[in-house]
N, C-alpha and C positions, 0 to 999 in steps of 0.2 A: 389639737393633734396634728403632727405634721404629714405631709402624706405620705412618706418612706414609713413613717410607725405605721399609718393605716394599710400602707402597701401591703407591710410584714404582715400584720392579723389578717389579711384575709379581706378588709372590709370597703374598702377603695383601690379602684386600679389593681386587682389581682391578675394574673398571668392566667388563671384556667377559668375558661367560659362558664362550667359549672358549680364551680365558688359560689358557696350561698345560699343553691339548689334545694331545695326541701324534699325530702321525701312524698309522696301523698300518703293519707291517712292509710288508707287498706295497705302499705307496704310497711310502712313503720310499726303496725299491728302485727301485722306478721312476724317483722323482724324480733321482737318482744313477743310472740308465743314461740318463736322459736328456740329462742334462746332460756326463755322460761322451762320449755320439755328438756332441751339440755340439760338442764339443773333437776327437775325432777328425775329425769332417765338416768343420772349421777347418782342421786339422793338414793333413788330402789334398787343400785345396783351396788352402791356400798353396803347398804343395809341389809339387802334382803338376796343378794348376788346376782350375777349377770343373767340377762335374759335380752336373747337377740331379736325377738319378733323390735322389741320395744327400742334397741336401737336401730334396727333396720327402717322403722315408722319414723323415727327424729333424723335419720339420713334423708330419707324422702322429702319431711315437710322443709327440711333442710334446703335442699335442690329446690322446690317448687318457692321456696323466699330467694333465693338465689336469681332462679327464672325471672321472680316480678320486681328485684330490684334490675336486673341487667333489662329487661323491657321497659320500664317506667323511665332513664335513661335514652333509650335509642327513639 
């Protein structure tokens, strides 16, 4: 592989410091139940119609995966 190809993917010699960065466990959990109540909070509100406590709760856990990806960063 040459290293202009590996430049491009990301894998060698990348331009942004955090290229590569991994999430930690507890943030990447998050990020997948939050996106998980997405889809259910979708699912009960096609089905069964809208109900606000229950998106206002997927706003919040929303926000608070937000919070611990912008901290686990800084």
């Amino acid at each position: 592989m040459s290293s202009a190809a590996g430049a491009k993917r990301g894998t060698m010699g990348g331009t942004n410091p955090e290229e590569g960065v991994a999430m930690p466990g507890s943030t990447k959990a998050m990020g997948v139940l939050t996106i998980g109540g997405l889809v259910a909070v979708t699912a009960y509100t096609v089905a069964l119609g809208g109900n606000g406590w229950l998106w206002f709760g997927w706003a919040v856990l929303g926000l608070l995966t937000l919070g611990m990806v912008v901290s686990d960063h800084t």
